[in-house]
GUTORNU-608573 format. One record per residue (C-alpha): residue number from 1; residue in three letters; x negated, y negated, z. Coordinates in pm, 1 decimal. Example, Ala and Ser with C-alpha at 12.3 -4.5 7.8 and 13.67 -1.06 7.14 Angstrom:
! GUTORNU-608573
(nuti 1 'ALA' (-1230.0 450.0 780.0));
(nuti 2 'SER' (-1367.0 106.0 714.0));
END
This chain:
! GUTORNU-608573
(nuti 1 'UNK' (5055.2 -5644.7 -499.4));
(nuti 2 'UNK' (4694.6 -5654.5 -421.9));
(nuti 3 'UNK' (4577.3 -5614.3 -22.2));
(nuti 4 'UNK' (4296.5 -5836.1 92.9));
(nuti 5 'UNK' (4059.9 -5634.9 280.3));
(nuti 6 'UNK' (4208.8 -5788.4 654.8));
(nuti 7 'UNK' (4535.8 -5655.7 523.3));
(nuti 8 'UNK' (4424.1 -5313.1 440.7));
(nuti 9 'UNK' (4211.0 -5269.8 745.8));
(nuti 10 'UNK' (4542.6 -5360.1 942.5));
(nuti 11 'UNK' (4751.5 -5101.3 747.1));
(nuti 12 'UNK' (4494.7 -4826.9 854.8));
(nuti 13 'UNK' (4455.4 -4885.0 1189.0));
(nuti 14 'UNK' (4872.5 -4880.1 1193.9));
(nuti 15 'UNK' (4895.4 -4567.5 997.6));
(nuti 16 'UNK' (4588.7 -4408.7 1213.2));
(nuti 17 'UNK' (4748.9 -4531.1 1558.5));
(nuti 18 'UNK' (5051.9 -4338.0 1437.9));
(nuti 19 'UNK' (4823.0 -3975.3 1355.6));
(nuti 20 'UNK' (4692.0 -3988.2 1723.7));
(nuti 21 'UNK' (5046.2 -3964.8 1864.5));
(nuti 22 'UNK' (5096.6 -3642.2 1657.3));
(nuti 23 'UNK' (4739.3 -3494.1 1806.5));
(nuti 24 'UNK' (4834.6 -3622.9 2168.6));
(nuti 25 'UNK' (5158.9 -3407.4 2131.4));
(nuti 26 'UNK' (4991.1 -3096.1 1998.4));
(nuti 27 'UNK' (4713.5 -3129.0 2292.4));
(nuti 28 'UNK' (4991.6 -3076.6 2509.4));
(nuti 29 'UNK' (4970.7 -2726.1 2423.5));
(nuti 30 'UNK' (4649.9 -2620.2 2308.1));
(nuti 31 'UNK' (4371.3 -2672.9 2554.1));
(nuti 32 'UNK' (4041.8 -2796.0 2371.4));
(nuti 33 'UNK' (4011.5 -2692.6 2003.8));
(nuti 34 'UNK' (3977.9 -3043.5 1904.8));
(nuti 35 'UNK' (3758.4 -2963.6 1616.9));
(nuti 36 'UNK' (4012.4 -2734.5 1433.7));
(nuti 37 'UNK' (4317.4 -2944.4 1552.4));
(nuti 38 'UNK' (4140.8 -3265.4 1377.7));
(nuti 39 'UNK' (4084.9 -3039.1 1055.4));
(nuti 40 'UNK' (4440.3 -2937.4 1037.9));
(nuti 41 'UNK' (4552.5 -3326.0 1033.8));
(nuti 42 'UNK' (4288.7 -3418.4 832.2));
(nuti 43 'UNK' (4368.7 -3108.4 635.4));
(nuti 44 'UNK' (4749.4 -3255.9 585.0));
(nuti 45 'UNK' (4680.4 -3628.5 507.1));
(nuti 46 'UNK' (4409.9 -3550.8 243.7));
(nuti 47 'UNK' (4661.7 -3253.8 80.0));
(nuti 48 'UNK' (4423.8 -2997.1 106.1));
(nuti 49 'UNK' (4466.0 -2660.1 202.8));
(nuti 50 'UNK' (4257.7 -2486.9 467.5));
(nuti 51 'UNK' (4125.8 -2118.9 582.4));
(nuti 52 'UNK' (4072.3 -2084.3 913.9));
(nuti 53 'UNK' (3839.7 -1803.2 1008.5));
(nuti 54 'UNK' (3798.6 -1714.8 1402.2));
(nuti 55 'UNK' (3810.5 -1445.2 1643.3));
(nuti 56 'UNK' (4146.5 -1305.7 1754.1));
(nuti 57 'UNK' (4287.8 -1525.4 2085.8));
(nuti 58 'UNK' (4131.5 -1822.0 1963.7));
(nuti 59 'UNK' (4470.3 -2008.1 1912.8));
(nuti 60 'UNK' (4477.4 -2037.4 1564.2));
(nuti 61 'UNK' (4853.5 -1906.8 1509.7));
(nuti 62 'UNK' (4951.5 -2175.1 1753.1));
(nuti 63 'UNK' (4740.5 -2459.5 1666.2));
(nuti 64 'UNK' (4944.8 -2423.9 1278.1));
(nuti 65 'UNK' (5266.4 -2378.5 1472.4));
(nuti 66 'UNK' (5244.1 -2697.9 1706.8));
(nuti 67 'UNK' (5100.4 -2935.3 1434.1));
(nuti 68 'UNK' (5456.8 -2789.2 1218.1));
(nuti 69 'UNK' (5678.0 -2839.0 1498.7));
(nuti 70 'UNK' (5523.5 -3212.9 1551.5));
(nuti 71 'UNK' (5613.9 -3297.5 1186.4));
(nuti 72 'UNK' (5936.2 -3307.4 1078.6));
(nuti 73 'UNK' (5884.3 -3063.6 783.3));
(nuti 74 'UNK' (6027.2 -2721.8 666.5));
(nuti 75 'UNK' (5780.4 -2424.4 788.4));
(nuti 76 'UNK' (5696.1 -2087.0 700.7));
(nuti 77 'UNK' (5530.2 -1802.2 898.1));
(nuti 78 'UNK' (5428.2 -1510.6 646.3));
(nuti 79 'UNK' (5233.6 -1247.8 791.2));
(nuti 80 'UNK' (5010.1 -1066.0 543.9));
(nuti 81 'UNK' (5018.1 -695.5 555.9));
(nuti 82 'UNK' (4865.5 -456.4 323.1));
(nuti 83 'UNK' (5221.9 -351.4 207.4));
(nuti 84 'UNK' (5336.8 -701.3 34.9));
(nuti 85 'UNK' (5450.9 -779.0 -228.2));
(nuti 86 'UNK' (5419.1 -1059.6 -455.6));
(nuti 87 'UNK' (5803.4 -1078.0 -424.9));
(nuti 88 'UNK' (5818.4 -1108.5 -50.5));
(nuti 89 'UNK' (5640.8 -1450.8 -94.5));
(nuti 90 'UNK' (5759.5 -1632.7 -422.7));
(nuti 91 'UNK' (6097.8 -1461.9 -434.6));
(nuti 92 'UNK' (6271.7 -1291.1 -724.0));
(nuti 93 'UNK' (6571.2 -1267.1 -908.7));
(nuti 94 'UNK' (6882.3 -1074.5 -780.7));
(nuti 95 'UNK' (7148.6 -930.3 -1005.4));
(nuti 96 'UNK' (7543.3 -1004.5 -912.9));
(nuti 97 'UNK' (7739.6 -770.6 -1070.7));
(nuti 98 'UNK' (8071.4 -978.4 -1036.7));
(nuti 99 'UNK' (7901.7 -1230.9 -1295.0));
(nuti 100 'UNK' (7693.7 -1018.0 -1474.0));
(nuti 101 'UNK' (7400.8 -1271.2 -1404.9));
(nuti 102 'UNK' (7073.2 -1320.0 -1223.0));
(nuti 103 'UNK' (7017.4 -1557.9 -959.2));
(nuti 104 'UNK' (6681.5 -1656.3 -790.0));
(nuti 105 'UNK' (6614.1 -1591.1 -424.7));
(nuti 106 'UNK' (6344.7 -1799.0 -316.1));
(nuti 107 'UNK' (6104.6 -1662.6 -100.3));
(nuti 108 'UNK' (5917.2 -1864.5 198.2));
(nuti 109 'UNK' (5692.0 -2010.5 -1.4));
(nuti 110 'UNK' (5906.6 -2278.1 -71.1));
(nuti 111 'UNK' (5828.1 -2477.3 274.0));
(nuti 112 'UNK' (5596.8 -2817.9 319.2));
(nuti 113 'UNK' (5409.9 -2607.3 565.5));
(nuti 114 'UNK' (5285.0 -2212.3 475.4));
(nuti 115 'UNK' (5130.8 -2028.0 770.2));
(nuti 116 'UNK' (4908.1 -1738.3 565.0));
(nuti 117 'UNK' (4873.8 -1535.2 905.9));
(nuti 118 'UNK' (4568.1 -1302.2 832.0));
(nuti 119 'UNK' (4548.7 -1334.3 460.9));
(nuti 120 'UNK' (4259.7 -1090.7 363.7));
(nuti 121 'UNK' (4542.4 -818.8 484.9));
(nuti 122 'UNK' (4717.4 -893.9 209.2));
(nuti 123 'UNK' (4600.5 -726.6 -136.3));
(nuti 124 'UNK' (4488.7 -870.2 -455.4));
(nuti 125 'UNK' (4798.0 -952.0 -618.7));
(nuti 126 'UNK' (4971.6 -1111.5 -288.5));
(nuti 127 'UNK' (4664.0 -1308.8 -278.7));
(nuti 128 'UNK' (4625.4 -1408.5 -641.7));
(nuti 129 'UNK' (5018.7 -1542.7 -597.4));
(nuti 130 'UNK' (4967.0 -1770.0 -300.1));
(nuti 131 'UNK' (4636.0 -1924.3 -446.4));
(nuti 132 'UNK' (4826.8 -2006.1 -772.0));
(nuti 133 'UNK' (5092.9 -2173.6 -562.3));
(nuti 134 'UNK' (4825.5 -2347.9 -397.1));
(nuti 135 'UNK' (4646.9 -2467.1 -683.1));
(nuti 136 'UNK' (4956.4 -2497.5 -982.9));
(nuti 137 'UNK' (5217.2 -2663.7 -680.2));
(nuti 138 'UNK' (5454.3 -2403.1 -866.4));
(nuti 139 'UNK' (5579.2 -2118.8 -907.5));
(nuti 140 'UNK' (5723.5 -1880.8 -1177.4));
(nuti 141 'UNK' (6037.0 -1642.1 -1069.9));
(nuti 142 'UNK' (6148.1 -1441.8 -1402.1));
(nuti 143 'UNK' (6124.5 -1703.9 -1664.0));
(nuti 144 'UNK' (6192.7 -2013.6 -1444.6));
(nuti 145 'UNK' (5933.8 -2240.7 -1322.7));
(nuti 146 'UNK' (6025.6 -2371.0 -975.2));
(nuti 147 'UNK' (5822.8 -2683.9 -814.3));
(nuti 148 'UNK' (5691.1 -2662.7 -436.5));
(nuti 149 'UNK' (5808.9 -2904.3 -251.5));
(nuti 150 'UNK' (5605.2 -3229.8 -135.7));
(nuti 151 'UNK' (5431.0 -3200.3 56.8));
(nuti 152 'UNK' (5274.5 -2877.8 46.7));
(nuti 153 'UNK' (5042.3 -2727.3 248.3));
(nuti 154 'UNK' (4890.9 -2395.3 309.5));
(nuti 155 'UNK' (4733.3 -2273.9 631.0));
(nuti 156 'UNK' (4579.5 -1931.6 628.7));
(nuti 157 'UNK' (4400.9 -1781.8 877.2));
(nuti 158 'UNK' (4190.0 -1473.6 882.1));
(nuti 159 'UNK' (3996.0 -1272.5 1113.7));
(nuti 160 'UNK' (3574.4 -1177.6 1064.7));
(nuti 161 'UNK' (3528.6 -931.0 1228.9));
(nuti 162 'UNK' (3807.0 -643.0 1079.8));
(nuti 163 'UNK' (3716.2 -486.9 768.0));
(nuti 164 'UNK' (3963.6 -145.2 794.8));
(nuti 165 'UNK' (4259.4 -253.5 579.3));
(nuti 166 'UNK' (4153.0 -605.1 468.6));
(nuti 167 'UNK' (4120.4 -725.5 72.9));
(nuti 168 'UNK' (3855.8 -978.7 132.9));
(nuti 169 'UNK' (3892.1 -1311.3 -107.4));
(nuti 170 'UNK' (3697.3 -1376.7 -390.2));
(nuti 171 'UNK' (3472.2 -1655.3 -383.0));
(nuti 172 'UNK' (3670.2 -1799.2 -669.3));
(nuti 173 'UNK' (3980.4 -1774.1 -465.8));
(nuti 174 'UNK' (3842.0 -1927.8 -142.3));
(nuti 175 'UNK' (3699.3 -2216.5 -359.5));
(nuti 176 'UNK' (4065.8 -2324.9 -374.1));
(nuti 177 'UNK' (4113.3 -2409.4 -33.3));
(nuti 178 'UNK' (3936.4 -2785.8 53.3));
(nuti 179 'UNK' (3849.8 -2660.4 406.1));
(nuti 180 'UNK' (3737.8 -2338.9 534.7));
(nuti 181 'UNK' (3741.8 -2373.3 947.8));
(nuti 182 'UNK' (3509.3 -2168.1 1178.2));
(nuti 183 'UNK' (3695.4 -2178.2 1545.0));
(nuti 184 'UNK' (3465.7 -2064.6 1834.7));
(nuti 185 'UNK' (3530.2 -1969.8 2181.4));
(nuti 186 'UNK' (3671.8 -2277.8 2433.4));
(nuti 187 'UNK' (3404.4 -2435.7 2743.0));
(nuti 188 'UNK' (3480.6 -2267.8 3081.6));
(nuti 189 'UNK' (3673.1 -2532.4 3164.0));
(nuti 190 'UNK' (3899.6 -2507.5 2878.2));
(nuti 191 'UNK' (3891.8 -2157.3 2976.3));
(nuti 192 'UNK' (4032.6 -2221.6 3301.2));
(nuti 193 'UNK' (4311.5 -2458.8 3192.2));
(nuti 194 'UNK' (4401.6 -2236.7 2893.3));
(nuti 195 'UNK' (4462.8 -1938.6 3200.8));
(nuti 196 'UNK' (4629.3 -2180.2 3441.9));
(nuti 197 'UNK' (4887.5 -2286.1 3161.5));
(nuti 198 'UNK' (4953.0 -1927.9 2988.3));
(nuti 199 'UNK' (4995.6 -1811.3 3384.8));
(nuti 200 'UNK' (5375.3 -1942.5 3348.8));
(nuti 201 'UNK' (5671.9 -1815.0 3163.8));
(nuti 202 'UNK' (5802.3 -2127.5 3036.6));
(nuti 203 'UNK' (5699.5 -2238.5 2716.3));
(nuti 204 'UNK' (5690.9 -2596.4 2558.8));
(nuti 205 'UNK' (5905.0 -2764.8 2275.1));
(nuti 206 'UNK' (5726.0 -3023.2 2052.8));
(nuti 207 'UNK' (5871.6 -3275.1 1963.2));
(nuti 208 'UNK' (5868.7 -3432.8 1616.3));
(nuti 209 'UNK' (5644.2 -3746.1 1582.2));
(nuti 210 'UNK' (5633.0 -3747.6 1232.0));
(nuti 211 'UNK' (5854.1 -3706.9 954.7));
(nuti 212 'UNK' (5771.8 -3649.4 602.0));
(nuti 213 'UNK' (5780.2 -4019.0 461.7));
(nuti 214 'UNK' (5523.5 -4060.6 759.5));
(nuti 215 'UNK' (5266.5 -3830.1 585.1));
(nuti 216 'UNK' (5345.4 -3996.2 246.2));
(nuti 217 'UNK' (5273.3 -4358.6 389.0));
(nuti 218 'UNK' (4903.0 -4231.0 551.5));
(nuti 219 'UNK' (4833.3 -4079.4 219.6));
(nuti 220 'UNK' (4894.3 -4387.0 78.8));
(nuti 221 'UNK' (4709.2 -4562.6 342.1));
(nuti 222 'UNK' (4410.2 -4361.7 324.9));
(nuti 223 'UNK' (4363.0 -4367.4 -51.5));
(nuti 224 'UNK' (4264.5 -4743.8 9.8));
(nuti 225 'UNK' (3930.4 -4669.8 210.4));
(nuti 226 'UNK' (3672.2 -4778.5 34.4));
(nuti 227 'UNK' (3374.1 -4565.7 -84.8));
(nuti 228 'UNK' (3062.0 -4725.4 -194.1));
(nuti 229 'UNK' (2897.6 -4618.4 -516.4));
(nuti 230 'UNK' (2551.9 -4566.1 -299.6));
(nuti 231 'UNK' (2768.1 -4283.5 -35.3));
(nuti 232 'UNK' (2938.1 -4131.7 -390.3));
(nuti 233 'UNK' (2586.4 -4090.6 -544.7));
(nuti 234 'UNK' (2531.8 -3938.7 -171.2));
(nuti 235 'UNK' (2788.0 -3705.6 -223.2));
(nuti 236 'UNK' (2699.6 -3594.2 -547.4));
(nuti 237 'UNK' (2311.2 -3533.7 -423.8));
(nuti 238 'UNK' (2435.6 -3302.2 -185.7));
(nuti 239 'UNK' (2658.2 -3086.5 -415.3));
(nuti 240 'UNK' (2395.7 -3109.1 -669.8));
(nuti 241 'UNK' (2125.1 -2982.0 -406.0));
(nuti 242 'UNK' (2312.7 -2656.8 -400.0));
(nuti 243 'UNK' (2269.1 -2600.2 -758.3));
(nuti 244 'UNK' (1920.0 -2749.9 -826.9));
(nuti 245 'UNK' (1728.2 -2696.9 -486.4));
(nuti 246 'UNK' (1424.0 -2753.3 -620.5));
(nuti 247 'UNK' (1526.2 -3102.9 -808.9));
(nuti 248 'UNK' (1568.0 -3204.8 -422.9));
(nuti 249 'UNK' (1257.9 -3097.7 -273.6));
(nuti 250 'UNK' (1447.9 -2762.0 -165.2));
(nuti 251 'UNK' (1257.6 -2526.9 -360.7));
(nuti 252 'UNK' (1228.2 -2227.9 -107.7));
(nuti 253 'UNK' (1638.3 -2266.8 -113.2));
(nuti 254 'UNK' (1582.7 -2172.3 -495.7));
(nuti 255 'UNK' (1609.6 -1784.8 -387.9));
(nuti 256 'UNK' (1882.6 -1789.8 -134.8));
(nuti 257 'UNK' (2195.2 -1985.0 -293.0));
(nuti 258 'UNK' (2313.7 -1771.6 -585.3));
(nuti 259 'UNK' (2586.7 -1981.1 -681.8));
(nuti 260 'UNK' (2608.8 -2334.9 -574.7));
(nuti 261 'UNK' (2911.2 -2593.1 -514.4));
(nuti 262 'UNK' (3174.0 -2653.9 -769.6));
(nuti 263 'UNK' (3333.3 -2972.5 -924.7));
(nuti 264 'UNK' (3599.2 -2912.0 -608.5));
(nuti 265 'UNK' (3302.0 -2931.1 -378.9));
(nuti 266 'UNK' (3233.4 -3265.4 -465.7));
(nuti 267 'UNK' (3609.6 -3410.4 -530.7));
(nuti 268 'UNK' (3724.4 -3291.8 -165.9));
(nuti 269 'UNK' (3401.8 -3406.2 -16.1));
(nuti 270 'UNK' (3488.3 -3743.1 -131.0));
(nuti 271 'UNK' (3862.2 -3717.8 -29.2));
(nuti 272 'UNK' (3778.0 -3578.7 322.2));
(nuti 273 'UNK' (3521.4 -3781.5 397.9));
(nuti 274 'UNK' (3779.3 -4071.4 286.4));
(nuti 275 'UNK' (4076.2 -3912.3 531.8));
(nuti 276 'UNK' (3761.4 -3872.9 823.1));
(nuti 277 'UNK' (3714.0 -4254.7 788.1));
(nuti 278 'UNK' (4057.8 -4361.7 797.4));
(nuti 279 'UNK' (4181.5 -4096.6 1119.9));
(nuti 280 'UNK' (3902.9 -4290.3 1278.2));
(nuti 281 'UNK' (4053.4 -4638.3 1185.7));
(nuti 282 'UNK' (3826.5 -4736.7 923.2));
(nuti 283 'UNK' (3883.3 -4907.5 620.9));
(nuti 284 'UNK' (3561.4 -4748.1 436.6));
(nuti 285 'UNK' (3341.7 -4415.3 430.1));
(nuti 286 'UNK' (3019.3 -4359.5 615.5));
(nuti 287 'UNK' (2734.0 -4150.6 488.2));
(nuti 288 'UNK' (2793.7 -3982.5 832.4));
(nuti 289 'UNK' (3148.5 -3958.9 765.6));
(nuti 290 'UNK' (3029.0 -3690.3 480.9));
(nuti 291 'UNK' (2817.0 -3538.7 688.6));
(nuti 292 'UNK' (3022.8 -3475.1 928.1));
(nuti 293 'UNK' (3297.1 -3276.3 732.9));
(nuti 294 'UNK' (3053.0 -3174.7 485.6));
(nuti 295 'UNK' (2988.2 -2802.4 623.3));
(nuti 296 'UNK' (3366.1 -2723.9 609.2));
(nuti 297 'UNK' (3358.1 -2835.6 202.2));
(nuti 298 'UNK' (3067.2 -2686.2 143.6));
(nuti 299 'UNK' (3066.4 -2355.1 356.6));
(nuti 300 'UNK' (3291.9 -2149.0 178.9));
(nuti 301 'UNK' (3135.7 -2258.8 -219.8));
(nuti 302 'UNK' (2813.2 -2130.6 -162.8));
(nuti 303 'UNK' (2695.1 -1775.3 -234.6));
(nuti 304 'UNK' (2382.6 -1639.7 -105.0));
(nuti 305 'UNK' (2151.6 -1379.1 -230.6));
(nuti 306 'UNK' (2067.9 -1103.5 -78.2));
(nuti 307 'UNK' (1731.1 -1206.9 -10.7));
(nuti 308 'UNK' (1950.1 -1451.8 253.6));
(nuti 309 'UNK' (2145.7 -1238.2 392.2));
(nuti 310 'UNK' (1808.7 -1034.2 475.0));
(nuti 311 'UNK' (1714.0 -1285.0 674.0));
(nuti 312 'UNK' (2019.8 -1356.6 842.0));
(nuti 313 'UNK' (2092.4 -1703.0 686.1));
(nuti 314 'UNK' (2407.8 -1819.5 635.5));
(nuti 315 'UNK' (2537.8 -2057.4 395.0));
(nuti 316 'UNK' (2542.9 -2257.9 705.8));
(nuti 317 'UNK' (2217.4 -2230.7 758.8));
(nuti 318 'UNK' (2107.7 -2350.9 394.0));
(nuti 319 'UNK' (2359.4 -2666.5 413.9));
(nuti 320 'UNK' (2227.6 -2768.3 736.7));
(nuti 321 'UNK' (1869.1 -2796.4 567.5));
(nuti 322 'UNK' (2004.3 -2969.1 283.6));
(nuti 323 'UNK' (2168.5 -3246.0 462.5));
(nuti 324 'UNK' (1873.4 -3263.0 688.1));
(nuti 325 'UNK' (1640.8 -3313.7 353.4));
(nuti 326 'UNK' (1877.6 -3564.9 115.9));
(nuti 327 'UNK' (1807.8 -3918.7 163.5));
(nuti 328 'UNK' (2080.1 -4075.6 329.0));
(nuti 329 'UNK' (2190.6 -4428.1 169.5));
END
């Protein structure tokens, strides 16, 4: 059956009215954060994965935990240590001598929502099995191929500043998560709530606002926002600027980006920016809309030169002058 625009617009604002309850619950615990906390919702609809990178204390353990406990979903806390292994996280097959056979084990993987607490402490080959989870939906114990469950989402964090006993991700690795979060410090006066509420012993129970067919129906929902073929040709101008600056009028960005945006970089720009529009109860995309959640696509898929990093430019830095120099539509 085809919608007519009134009834799509109607379906959206439903489905959307039904997301806020979920972030009213979680703000129940977290104090400000609202960036990050929109992210991880916008992170679930769209079925994207996200890193979150921030200082320790900056809530990022519990922001994953409340958004789990609001949904109605199986979750999984795994915390990376240099001493995984690949095992601990996918499973493996265990012998029973009574039977003479193997059975399989499955490890925590197999939940609709993976906390990856601090996943640069985890070495190459931990690493290299969650990102093929992430990216296959699947994984491979002995000679079985299991599927992930639906949905499936991982949420890793990691922490900047430590470099003593961390296995930093490759840039080919990172490129597989949609999002990659930076979470700063709160105001004072989140500060102040954020001491007031810690100051007691109790501690608060979510409760579930959303189950899983939930998710399914705002996926649904949010694949019928409409993008216009003048904010896709957007989108690909500003993944393209990362790879031919100087086709842009970027030229002095020719010596700083080293690698530009991949394929991904332009297919989850165009789903985020599609989940942005409809958590904000619109029925089609905005060139601000991309904008917007453009440095959190973008971030991670750029690699600077040296030259950059000389002068103490990030790749924030460089996508902040390319949005400021594309045409917008």
């Amino acid at each position: 059956m085809t919608l007519v625009p009134g009834d799509v617009s109607r379906q959206i604002e439903v489905q959307s009215a039904r997301l806020r309850r979920l972030q009213e619950q979680v703000a129940t615990v977290i104090v400000g954060q609202r960036y990050m906390l929109d992210r991880l919702l916008l992170g679930l609809i769209a079925d994207g994965h996200i890193l979150i990178e921030g200082l320790p204390g900056l809530a990022k353990t519990t922001a994953v935990k409340c958004v789990a406990q609001a949904v109605e979903a199986q979750f999984a806390r795994l915390q990376f240590t240099p001493d995984l292994l690949p095992a601990d996280l996918i499973g493996t097959e265990i012998y029973r001598p009574h039977s003479g056979e193997f059975t399989v084990k499955r490890g925590p993987i197999f939940a609709n929502i993976v906390l990856a607490d601090e996943i640069n402490r985890a070495p190459a080959k931990v690493q290299s099995a969650l990102l093929e989870a992430m990216q296959e939906r699947q994984v491979t114990i002995g000679e079985t191929t299991h599927r992930l469950p639906e949905p499936f989402l991982v949420l890793a964090t990691q922490n900047p500043i430590e470099q003593e006993g961390t296995y930093p991700l490759p840039e080919a690795q990172v490129d597989r998560f949609m999002l990659k979060l930076r979470v700063g410090y709160p105001s004072r006066a989140e500060e102040k709530e954020i001491m007031r509420r810690m100051a007691r012993r109790e501690t608060s129970v979510l409760t579930p606002v959303l189950s899983l067919t939930d998710i399914k129906e705002a996926r649904a929902a949010a694949d019928l926002v409409y993008v216009d073929a003048k904010v896709e040709d957007y989108i690909v101008d500003i993944v393209f600027a990362t790879r031919e600056p100087a086709r842009y009028k970027l030229e002095r960005l020719a010596s700083l980006i080293q690698y530009g945006a991949s394929p991904r970089a332009t297919i989850y720009l165009a789903q985020a920016a599609r989940v942005f529009a409809f958590l904000a109860g619109r029925d089609h995309v905005t060139p601000h809309d991309v904008k917007t959640i453009g440095p959190d696509v973008l971030r991670h898929r750029l690699v600077v030169t040296y030259e950059a990093e000389a002068r103490s430019l990030s790749s924030d830095d460089l996508i902040t002058e390319i949005f400021n120099t594309i045409d917008v539509p």
